[in-house]
C-alpha positions in Angstrom: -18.3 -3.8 -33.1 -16.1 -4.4 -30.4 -12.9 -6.4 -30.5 -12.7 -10.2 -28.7 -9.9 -8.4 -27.0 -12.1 -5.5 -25.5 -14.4 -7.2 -24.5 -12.9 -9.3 -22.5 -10.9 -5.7 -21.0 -14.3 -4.9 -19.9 -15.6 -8.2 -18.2 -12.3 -8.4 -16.3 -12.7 -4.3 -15.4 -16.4 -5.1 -13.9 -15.0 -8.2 -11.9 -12.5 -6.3 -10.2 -15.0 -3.6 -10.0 -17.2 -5.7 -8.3 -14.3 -7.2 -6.1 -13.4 -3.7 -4.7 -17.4 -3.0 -4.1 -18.3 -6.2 -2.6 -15.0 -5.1 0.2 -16.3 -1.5 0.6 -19.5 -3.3 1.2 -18.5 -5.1 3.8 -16.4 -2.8 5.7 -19.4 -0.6 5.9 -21.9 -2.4 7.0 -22.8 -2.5 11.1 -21.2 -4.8 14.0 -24.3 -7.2 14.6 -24.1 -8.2 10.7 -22.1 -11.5 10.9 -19.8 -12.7 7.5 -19.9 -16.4 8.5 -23.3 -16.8 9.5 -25.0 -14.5 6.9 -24.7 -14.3 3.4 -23.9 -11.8 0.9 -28.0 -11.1 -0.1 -28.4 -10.5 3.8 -25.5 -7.4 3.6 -26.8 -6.2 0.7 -30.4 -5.7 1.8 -29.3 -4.0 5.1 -27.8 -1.5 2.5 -30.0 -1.5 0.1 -28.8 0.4 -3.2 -25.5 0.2 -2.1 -22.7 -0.7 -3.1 -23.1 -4.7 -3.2 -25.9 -4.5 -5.3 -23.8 -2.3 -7.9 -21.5 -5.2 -7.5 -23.9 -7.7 -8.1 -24.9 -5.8 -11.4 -21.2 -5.5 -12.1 -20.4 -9.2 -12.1 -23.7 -9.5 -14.2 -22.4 -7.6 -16.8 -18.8 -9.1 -16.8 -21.2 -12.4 -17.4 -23.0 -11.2 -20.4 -20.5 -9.4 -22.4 -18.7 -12.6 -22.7 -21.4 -14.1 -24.6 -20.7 -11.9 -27.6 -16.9 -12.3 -27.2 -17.3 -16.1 -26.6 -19.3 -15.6 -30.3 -16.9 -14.0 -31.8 -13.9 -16.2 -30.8 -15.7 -19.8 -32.2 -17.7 -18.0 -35.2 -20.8 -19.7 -34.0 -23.0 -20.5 -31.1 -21.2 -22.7 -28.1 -23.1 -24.9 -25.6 -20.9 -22.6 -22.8 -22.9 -19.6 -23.9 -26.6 -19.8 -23.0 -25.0 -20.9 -19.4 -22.9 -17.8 -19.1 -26.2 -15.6 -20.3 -28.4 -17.0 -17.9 -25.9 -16.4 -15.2 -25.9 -12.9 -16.1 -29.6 -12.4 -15.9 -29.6 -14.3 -12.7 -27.6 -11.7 -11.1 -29.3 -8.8 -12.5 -32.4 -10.1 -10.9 -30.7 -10.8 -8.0 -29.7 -7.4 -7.6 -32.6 -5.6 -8.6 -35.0 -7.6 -6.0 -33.4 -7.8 -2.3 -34.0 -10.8 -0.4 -35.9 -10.6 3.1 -33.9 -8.6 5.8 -32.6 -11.6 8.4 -34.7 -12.9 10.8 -37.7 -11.9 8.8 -40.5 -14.9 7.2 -39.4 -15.1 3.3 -42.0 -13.0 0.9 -42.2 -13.7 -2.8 -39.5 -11.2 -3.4 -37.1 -13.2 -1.5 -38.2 -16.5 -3.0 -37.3 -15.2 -6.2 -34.0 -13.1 -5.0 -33.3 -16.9 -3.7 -34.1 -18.5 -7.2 -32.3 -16.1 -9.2 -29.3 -17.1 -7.4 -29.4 -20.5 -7.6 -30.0 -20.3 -11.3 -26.0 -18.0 -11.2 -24.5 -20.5 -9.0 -25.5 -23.5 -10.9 -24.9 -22.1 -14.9 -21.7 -20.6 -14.1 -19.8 -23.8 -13.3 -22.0 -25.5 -16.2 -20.8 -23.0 -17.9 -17.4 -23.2 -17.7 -17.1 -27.2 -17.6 -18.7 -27.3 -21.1 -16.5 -24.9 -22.3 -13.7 -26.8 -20.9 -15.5 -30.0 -22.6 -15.5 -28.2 -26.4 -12.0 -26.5 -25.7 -13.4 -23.5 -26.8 -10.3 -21.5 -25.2 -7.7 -23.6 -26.0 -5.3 -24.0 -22.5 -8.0 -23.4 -19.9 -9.9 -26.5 -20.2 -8.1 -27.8 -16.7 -8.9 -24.6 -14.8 -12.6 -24.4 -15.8 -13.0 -27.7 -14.9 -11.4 -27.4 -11.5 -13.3 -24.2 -10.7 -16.2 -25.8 -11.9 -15.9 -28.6 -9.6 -15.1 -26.1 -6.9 -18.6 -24.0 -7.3 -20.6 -27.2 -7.2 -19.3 -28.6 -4.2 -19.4 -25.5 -2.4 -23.0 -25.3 -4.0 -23.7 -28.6 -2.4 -22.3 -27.4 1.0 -24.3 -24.0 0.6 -27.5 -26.3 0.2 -26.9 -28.0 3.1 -26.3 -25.4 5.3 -29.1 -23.8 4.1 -31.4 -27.1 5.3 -30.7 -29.4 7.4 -27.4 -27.9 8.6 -29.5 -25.4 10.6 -27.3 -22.2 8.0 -24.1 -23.2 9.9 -21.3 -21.1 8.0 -23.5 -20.5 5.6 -21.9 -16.7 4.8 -18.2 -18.7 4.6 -19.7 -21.6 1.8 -21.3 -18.5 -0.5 -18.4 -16.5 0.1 -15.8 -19.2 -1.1 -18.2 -20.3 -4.1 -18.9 -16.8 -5.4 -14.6 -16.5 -5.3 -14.6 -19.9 -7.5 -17.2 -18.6 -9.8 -15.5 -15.0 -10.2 -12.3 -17.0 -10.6 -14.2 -19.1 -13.5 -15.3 -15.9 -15.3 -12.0 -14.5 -14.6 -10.0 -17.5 -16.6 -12.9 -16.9 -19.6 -12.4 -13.3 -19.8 -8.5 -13.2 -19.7 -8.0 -15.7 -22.4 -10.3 -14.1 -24.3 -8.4 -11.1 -23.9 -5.0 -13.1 -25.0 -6.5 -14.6 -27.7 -7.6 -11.2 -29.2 -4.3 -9.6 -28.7 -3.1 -12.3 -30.9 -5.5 -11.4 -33.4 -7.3 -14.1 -36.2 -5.3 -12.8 -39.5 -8.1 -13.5 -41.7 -8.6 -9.7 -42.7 -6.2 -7.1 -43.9 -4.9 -6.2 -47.2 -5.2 -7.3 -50.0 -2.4 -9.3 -51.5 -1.5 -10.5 -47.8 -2.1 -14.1 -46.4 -5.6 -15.1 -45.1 -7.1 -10.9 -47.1 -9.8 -11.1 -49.5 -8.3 -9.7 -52.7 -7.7 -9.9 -56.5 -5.2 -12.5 -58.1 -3.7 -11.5 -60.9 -4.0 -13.5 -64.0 -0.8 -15.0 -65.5 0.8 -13.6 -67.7 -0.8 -10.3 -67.4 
């Protein structure tokens, strides 16, 4: 089974994987596609199977591998997990079924693109403010807490934008919550990775501190 240590390698590999995409993505994309006014769904379905959705799927993965590590670290289940897990499957459906392309009426597909992100963007900063709450990574509890406050205010601008604000800077609020909530996942996944370089030393050989083993009687 993989190590606490390499997993956590390989969520912070598929955020910056996703990082670099989710630039590419925009680079490419046409002239009339506008960053502040549009969000990140709209790009990706105007390129659809490109490389924001491999992004999306990317930052789902970073998501879900840290439920095992997260596991493995406390030796039982944590509150912070089932968050992080649905966050991960909100992505992946995110990815797999576009939204509408702008300007078009919503169809199911979109309404559930739409759901599927709201589900990411509220469990990820749930996510992280419980963890923060049972200190299950000793030394991150102010960060997670911060970022978490971060994603659900943005959250709560995105909403507004997206209703009675008429979707003004709509693309600029997403933008800056899905930096907070990679940020959150980013502080998970890189003290994961310091706490597995330290390793638990409750295995090794035996005769040394914290190894299963034989004690010899006394006197023999």
């Amino acid at each position: 089974m993989p190590t606490t240590r390499n997993l956590g390698l390989v969520a912070l590999g598929a955020i910056a994987l996703a990082a670099l995409l989710t630039v590419i993505g925009h680079l490419e994309v046409n002239d009339d596609l506008n960053p502040w006014s549009l969000t990140v769904s709209d790009f990706a379905v105007s390129d659809r199977g490109g490389v924001i959705d491999v992004a999306m799927v990317a930052l789902a993965v970073a998501a879900a591998v840290l439920v095992p590590a997260l596991r493995r670290v406390r030796r039982s289940r944590t509150v912070g997990e089932l968050p992080l897990a649905a966050a991960a499957g909100g992505l992946l459906l995110a990815a797999v079924v576009p939204t509408n392309e702008p300007g078009l009426p919503m169809d199911a597909a979109a309404y559930l693109h739409r759901y599927a992100s709201v589900v990411t963007f509220v469990a990820l900063p749930v996510g992280g403010w419980l963890l923060a709450r049972r200190d299950a990574l000793p030394g991150t509890a102010p960060w997670l807490r911060a970022l978490a406050l971060v994603s659900l205010a943005l959250a709560g601008a995105m909403i507004w934008s997206a209703y009675p604000g008429d979707r003004l800077l709509i693309g600029l609020a997403e933008r800056l919550l899905i930096l907070a909530e990679v940020g959150l996942l980013a502080v998970v996944a890189t003290a994961l990775v310091r706490r597995g370089g330290r390793g638990s030393g409750s295995a090794g050989p035996a005769g040394r501190p914290g190894a299963p083993g034989i004690t010899p009687a006394r006197g023999a």
